[in-house]
mmCIF file of the N, C-alpha and C atoms, coordinates in Angstrom:
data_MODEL
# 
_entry.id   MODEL 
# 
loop_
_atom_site.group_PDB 
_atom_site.id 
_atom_site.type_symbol 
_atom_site.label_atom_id 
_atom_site.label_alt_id 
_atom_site.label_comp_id 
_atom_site.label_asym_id 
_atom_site.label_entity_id 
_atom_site.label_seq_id 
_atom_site.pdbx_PDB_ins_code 
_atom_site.Cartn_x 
_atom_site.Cartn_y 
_atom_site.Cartn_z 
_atom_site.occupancy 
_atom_site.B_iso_or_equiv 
_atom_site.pdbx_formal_charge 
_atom_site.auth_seq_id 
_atom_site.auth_comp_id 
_atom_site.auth_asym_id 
_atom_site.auth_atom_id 
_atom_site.pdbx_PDB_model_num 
ATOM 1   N N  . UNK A 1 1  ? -105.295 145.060 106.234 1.00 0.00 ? 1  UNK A N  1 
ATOM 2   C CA . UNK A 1 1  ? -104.923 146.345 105.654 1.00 0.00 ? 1  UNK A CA 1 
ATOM 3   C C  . UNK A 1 1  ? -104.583 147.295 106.791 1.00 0.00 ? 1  UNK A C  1 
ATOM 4   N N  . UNK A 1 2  ? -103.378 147.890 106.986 1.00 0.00 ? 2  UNK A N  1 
ATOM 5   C CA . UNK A 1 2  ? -103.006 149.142 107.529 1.00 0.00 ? 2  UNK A CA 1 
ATOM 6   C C  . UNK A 1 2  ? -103.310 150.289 106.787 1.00 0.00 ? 2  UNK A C  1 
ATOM 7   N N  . UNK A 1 3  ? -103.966 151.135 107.510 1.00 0.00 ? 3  UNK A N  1 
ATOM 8   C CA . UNK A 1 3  ? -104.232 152.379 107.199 1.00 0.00 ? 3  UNK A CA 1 
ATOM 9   C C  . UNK A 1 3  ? -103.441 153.895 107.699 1.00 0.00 ? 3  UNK A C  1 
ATOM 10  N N  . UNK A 1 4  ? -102.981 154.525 107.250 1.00 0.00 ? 4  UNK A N  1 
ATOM 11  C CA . UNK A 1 4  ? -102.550 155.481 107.715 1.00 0.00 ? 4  UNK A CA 1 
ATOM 12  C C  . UNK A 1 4  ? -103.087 156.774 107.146 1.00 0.00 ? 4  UNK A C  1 
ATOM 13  N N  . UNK A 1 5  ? -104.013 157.737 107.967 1.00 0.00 ? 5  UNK A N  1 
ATOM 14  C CA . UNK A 1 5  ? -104.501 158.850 107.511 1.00 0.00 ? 5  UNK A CA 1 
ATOM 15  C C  . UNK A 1 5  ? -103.574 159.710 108.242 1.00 0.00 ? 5  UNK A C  1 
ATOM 16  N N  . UNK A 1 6  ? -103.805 160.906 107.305 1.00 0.00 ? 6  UNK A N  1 
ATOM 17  C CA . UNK A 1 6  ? -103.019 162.094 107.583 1.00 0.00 ? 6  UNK A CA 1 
ATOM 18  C C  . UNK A 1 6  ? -103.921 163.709 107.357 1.00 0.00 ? 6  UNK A C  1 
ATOM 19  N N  . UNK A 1 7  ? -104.059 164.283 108.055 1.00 0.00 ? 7  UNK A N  1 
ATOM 20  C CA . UNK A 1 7  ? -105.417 165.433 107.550 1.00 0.00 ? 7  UNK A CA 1 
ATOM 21  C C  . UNK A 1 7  ? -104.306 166.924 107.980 1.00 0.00 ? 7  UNK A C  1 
ATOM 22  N N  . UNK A 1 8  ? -104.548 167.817 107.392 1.00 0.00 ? 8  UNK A N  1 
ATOM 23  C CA . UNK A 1 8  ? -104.328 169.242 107.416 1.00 0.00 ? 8  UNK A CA 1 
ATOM 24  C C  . UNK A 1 8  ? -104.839 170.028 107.379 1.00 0.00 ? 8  UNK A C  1 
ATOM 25  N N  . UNK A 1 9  ? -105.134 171.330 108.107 1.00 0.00 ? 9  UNK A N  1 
ATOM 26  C CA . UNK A 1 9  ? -106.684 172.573 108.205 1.00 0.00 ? 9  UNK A CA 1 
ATOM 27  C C  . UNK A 1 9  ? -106.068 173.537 106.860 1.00 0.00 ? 9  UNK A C  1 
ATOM 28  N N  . UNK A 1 10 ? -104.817 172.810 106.230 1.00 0.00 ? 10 UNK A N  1 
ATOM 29  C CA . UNK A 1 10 ? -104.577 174.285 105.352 1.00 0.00 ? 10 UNK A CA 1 
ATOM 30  C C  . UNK A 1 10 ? -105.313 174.716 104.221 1.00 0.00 ? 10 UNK A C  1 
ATOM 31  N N  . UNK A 1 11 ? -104.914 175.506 103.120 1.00 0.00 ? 11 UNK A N  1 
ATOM 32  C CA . UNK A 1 11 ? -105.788 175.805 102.117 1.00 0.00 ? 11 UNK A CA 1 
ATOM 33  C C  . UNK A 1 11 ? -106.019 175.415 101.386 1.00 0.00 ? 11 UNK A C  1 
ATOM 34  N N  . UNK A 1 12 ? -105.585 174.102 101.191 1.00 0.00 ? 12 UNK A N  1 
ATOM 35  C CA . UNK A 1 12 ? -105.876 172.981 99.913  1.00 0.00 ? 12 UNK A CA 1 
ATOM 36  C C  . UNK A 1 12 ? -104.857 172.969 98.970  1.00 0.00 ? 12 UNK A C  1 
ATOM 37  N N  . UNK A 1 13 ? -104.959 171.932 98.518  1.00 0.00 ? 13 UNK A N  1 
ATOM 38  C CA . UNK A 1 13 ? -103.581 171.916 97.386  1.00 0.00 ? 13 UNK A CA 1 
ATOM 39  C C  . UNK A 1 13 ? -104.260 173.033 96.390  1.00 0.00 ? 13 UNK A C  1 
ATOM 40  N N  . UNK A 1 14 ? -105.930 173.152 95.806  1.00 0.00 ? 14 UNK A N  1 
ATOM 41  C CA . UNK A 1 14 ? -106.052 173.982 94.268  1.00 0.00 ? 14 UNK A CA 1 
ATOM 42  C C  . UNK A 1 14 ? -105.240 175.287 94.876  1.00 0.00 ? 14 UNK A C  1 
ATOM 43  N N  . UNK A 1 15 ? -105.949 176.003 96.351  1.00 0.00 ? 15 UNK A N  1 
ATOM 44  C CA . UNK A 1 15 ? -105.507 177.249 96.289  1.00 0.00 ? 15 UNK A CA 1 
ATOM 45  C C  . UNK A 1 15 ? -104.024 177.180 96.549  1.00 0.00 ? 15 UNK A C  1 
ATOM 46  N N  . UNK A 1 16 ? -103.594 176.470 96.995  1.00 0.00 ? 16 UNK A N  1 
ATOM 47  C CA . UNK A 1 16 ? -101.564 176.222 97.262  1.00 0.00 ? 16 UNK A CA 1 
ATOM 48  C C  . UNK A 1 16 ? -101.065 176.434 95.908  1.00 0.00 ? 16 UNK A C  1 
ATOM 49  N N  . UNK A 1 17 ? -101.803 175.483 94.826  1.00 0.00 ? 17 UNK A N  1 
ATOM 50  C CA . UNK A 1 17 ? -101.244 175.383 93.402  1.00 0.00 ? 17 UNK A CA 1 
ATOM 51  C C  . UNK A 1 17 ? -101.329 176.942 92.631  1.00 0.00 ? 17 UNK A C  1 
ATOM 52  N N  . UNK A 1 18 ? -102.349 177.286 92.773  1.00 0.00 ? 18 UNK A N  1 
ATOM 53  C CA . UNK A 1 18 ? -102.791 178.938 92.368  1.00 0.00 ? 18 UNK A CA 1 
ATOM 54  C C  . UNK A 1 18 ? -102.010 180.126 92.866  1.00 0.00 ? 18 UNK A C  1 
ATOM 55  N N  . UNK A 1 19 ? -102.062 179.895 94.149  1.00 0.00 ? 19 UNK A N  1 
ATOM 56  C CA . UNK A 1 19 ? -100.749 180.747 95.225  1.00 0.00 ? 19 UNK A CA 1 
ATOM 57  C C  . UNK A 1 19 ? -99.178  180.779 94.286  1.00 0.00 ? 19 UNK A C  1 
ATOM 58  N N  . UNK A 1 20 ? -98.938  179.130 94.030  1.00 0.00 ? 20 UNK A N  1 
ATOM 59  C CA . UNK A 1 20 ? -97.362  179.340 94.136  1.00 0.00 ? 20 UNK A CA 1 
ATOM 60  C C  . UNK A 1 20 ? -97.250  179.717 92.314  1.00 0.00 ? 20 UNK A C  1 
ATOM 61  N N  . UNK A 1 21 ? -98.513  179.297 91.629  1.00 0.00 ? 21 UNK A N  1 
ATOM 62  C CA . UNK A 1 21 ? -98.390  179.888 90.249  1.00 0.00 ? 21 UNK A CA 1 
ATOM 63  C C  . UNK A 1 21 ? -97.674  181.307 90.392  1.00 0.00 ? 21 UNK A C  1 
ATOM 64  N N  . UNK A 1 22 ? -99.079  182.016 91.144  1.00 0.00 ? 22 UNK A N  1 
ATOM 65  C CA . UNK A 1 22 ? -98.455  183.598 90.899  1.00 0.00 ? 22 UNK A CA 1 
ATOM 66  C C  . UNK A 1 22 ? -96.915  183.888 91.820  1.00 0.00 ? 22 UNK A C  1 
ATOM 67  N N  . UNK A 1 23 ? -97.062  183.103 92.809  1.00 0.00 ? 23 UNK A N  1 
ATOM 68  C CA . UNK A 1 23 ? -95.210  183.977 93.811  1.00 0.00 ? 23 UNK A CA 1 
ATOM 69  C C  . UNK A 1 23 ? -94.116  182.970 93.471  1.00 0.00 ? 23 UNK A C  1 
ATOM 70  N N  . UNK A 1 24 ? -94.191  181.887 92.127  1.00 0.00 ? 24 UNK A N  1 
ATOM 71  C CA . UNK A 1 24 ? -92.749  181.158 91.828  1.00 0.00 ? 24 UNK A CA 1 
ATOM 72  C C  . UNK A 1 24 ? -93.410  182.006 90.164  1.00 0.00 ? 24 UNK A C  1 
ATOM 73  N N  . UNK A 1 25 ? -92.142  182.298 90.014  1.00 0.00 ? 25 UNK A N  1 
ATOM 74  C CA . UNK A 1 25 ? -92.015  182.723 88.510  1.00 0.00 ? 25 UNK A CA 1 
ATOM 75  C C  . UNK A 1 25 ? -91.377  181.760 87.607  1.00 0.00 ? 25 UNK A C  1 
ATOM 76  N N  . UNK A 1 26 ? -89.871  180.848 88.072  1.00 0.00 ? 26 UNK A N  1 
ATOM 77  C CA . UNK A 1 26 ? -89.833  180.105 87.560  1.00 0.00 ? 26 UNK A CA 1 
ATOM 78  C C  . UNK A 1 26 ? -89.123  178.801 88.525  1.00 0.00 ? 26 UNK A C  1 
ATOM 79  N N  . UNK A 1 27 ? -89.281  178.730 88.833  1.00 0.00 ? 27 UNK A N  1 
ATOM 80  C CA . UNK A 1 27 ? -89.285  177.913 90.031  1.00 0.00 ? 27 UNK A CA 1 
ATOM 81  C C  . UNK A 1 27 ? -89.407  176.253 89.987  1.00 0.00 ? 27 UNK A C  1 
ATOM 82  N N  . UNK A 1 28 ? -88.523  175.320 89.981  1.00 0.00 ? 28 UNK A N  1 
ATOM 83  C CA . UNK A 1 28 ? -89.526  174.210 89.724  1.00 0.00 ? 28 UNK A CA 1 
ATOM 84  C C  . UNK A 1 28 ? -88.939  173.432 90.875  1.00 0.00 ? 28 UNK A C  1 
ATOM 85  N N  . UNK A 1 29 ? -89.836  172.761 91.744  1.00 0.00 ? 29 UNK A N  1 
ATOM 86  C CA . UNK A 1 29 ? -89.554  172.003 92.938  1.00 0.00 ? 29 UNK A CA 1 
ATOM 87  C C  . UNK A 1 29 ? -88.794  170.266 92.604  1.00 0.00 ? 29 UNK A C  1 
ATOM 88  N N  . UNK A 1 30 ? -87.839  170.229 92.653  1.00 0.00 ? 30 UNK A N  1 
ATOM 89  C CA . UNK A 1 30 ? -87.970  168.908 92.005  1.00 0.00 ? 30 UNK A CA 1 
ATOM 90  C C  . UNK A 1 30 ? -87.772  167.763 93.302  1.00 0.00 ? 30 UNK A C  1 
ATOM 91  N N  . UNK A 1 31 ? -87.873  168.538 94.617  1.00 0.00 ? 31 UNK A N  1 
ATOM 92  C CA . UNK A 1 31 ? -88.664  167.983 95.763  1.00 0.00 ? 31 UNK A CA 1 
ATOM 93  C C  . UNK A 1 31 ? -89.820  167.322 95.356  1.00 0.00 ? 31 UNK A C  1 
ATOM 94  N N  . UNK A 1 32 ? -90.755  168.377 94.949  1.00 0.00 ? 32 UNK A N  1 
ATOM 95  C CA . UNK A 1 32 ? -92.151  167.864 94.729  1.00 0.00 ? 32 UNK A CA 1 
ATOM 96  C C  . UNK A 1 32 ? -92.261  166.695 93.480  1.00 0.00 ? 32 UNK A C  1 
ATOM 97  N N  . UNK A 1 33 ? -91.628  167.093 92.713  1.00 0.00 ? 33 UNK A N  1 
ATOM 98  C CA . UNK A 1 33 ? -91.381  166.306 91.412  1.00 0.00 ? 33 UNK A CA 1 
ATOM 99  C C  . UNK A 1 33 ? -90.990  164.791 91.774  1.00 0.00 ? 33 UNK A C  1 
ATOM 100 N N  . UNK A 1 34 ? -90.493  164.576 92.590  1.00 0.00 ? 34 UNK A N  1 
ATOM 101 C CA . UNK A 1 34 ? -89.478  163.300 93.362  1.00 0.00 ? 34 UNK A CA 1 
ATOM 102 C C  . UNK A 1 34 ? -90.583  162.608 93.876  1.00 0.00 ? 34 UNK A C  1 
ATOM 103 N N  . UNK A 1 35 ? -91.100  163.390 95.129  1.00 0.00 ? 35 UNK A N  1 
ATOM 104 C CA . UNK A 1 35 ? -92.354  162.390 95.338  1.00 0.00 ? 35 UNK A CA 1 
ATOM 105 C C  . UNK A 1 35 ? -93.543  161.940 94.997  1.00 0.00 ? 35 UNK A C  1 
ATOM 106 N N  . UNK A 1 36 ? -93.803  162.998 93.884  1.00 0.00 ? 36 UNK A N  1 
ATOM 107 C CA . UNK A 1 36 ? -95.085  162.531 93.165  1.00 0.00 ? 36 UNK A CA 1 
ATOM 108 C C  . UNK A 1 36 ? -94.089  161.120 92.248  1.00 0.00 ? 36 UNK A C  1 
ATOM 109 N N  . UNK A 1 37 ? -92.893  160.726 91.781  1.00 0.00 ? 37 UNK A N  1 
ATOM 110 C CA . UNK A 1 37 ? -92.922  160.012 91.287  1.00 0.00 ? 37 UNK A CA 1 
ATOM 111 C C  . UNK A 1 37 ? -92.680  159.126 91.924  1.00 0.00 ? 37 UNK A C  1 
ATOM 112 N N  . UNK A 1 38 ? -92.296  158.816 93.292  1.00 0.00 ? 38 UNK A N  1 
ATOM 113 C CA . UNK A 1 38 ? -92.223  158.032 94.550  1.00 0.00 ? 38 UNK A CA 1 
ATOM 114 C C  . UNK A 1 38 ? -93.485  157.216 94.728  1.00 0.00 ? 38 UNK A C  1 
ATOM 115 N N  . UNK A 1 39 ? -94.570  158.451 94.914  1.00 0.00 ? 39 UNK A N  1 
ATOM 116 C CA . UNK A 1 39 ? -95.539  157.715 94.760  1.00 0.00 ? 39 UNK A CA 1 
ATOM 117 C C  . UNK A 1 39 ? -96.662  156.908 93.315  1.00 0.00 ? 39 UNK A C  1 
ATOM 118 N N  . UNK A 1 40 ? -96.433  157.154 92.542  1.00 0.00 ? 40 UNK A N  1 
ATOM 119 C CA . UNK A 1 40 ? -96.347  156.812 91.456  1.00 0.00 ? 40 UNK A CA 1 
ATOM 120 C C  . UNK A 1 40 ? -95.767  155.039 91.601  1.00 0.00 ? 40 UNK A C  1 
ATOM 121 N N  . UNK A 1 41 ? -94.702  155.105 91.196  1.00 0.00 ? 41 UNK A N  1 
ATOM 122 C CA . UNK A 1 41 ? -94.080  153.718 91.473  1.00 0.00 ? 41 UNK A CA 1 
ATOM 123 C C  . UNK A 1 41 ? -94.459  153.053 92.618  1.00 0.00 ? 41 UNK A C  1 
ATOM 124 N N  . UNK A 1 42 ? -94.596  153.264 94.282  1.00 0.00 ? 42 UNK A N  1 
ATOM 125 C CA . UNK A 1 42 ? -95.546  152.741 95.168  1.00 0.00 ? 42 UNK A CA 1 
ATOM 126 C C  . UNK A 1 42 ? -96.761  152.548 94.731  1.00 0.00 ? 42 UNK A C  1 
ATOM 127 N N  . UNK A 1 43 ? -97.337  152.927 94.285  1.00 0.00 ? 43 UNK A N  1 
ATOM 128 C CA . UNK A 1 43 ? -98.647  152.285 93.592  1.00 0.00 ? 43 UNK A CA 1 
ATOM 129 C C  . UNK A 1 43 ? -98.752  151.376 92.475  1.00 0.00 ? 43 UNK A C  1 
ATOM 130 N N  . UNK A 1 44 ? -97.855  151.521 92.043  1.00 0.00 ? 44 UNK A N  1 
ATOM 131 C CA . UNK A 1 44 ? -97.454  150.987 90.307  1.00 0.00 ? 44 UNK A CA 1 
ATOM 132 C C  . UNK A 1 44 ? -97.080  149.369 90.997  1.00 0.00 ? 44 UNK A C  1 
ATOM 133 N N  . UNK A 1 45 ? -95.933  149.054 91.823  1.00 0.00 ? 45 UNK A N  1 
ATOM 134 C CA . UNK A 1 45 ? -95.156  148.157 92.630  1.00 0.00 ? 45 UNK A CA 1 
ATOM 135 C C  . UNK A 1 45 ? -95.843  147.316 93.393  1.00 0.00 ? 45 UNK A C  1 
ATOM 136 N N  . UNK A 1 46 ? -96.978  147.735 94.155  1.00 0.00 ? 46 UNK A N  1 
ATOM 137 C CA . UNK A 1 46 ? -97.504  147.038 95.777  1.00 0.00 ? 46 UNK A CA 1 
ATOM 138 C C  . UNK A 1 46 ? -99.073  147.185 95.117  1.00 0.00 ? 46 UNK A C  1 
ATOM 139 N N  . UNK A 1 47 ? -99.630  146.019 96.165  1.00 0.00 ? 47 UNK A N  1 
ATOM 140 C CA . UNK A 1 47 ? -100.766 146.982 95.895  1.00 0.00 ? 47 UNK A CA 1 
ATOM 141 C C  . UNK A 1 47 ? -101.249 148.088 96.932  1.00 0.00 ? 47 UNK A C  1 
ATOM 142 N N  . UNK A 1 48 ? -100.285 148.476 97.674  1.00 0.00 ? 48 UNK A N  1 
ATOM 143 C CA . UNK A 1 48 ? -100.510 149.494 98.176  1.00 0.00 ? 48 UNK A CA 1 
ATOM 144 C C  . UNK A 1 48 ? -100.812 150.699 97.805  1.00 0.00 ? 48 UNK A C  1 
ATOM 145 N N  . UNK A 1 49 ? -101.641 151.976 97.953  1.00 0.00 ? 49 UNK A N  1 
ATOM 146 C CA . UNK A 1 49 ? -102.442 152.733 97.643  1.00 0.00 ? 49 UNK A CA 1 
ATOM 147 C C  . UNK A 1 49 ? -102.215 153.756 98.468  1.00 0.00 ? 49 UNK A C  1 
ATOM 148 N N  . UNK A 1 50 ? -101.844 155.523 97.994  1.00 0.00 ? 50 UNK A N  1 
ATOM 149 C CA . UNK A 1 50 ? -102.079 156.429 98.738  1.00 0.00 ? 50 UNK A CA 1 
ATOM 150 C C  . UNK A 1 50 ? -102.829 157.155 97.998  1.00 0.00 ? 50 UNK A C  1 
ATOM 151 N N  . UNK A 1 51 ? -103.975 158.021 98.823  1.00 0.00 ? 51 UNK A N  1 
ATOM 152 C CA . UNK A 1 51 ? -105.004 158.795 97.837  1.00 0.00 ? 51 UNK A CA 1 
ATOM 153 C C  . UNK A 1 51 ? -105.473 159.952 98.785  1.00 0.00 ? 51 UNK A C  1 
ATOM 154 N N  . UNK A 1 52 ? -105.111 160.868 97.793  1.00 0.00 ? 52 UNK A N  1 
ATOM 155 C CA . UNK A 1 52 ? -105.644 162.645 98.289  1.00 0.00 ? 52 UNK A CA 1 
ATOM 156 C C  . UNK A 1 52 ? -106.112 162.692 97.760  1.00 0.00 ? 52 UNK A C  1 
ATOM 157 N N  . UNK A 1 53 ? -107.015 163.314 98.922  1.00 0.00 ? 53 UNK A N  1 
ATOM 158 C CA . UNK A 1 53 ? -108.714 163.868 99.268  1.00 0.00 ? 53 UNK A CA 1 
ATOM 159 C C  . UNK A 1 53 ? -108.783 165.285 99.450  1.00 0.00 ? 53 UNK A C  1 
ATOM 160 N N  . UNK A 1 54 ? -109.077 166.559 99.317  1.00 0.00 ? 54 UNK A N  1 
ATOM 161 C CA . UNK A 1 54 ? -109.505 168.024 99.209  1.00 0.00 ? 54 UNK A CA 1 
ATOM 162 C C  . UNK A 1 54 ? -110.281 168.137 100.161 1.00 0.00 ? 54 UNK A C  1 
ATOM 163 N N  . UNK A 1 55 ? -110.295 168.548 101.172 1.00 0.00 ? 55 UNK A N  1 
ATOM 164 C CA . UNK A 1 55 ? -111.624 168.975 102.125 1.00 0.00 ? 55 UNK A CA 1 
ATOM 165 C C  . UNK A 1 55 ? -112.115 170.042 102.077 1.00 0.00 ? 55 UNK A C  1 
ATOM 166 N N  . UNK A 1 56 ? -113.517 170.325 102.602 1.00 0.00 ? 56 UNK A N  1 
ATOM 167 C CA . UNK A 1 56 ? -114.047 171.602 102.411 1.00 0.00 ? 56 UNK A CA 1 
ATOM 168 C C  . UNK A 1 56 ? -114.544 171.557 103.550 1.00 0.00 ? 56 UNK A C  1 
ATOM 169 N N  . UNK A 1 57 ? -115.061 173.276 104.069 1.00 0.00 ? 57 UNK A N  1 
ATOM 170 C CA . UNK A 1 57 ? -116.394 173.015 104.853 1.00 0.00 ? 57 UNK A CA 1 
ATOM 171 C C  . UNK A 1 57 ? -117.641 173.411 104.049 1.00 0.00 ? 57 UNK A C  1 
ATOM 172 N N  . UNK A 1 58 ? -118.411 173.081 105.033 1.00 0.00 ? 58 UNK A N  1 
ATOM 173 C CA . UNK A 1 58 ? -120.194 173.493 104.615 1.00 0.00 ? 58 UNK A CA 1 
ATOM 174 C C  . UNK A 1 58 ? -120.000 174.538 103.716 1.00 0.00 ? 58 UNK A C  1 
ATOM 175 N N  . UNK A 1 59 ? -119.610 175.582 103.486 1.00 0.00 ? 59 UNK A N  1 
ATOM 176 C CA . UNK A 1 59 ? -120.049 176.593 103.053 1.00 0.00 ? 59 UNK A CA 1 
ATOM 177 C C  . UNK A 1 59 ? -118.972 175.909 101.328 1.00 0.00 ? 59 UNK A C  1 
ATOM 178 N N  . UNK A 1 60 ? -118.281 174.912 101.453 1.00 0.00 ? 60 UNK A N  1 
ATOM 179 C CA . UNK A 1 60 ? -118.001 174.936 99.815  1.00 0.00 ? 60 UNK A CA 1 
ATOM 180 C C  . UNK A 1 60 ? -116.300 175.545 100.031 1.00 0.00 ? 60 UNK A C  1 
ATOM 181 N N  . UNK A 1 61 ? -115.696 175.817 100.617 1.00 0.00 ? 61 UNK A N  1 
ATOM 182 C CA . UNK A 1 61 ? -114.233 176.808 101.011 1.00 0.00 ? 61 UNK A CA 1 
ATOM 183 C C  . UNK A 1 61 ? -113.668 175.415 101.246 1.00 0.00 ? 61 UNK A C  1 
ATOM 184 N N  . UNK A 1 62 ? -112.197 175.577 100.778 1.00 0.00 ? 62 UNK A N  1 
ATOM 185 C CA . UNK A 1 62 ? -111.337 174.566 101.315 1.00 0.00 ? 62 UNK A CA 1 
ATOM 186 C C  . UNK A 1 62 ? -110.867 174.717 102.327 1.00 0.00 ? 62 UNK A C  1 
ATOM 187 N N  . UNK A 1 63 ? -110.867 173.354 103.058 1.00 0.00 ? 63 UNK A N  1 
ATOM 188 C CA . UNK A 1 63 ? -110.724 173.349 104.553 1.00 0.00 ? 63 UNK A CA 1 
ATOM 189 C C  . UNK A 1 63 ? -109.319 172.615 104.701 1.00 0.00 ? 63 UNK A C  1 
ATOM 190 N N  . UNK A 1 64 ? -108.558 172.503 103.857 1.00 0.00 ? 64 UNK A N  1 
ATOM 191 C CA . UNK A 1 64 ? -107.333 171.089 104.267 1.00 0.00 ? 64 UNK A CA 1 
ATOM 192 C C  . UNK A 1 64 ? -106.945 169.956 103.000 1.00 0.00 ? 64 UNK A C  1 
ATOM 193 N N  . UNK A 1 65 ? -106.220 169.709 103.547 1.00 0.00 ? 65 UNK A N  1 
ATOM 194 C CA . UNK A 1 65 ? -106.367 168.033 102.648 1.00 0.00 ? 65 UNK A CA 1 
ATOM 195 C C  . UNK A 1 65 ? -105.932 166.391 103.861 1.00 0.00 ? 65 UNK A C  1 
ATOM 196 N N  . UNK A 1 66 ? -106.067 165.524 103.415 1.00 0.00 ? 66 UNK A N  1 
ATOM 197 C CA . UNK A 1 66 ? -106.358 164.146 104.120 1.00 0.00 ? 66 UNK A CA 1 
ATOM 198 C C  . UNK A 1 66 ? -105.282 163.184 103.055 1.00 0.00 ? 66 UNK A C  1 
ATOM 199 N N  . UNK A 1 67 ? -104.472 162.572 103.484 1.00 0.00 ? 67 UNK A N  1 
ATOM 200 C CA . UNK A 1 67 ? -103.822 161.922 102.238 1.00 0.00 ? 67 UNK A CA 1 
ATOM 201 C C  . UNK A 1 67 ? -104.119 160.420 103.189 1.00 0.00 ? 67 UNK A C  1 
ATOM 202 N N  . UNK A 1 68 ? -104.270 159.659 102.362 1.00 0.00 ? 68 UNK A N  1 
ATOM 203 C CA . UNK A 1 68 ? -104.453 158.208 102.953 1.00 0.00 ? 68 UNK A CA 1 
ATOM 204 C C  . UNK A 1 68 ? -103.243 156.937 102.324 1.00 0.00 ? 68 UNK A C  1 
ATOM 205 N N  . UNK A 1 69 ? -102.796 156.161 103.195 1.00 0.00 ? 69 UNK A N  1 
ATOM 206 C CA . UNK A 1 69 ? -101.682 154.984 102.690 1.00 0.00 ? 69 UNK A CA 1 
ATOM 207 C C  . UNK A 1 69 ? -102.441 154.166 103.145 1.00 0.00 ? 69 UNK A C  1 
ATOM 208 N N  . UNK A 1 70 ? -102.819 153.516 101.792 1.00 0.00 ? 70 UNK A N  1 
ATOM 209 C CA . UNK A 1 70 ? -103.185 151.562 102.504 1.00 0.00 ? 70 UNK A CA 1 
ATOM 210 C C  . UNK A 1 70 ? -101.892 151.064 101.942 1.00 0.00 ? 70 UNK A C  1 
ATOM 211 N N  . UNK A 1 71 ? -101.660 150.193 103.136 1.00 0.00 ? 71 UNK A N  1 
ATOM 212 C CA . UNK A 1 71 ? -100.767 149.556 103.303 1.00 0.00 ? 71 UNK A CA 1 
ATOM 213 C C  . UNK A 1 71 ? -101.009 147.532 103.504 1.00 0.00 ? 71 UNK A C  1 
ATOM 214 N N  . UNK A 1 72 ? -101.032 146.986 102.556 1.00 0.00 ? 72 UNK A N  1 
ATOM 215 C CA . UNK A 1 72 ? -101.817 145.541 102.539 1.00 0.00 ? 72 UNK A CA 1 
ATOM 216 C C  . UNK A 1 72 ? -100.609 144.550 102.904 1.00 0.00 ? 72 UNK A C  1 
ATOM 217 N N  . UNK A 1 73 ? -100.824 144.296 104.041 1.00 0.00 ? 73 UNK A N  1 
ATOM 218 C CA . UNK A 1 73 ? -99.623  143.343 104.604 1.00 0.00 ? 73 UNK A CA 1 
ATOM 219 C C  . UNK A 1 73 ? -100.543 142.060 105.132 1.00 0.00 ? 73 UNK A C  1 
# 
């Protein structure tokens, strides 16, 4: 199994998702739309596996997110 992690200090996808609620009024990314179904079918297809994770720190605050690809070769 190949692994590929990926981590980010930003604000997490909930507060990203909450953010762009209120500053897109109508807005629809169909960037984002594309690769959620990208990945979708990569999982569906292989048994390869990507899976986001939410990080926090100690105190409970989002700290980032971590997206992981197994890759089974």
């Amino acid at each position: 199994v190949l692994v590929y992690t990926i981590e980010d200090n930003g604000i997490g996808r909930k507060k990203a998702a909450e953010l762009n609620a209120v500053n897109r009024l109508s807005h629809n990314s169909y960037g984002l739309q594309m690769s959620s179904e990208r990945i979708q079918l990569f999982n569906e297809k292989n048994e390869n596996t990507v899976v986001f994770t939410d990080l926090f720190d100690d105190q409970g605050a989002a700290a980032g997110t971590r997206v992981e690809i197994y890759l089974y070769v």
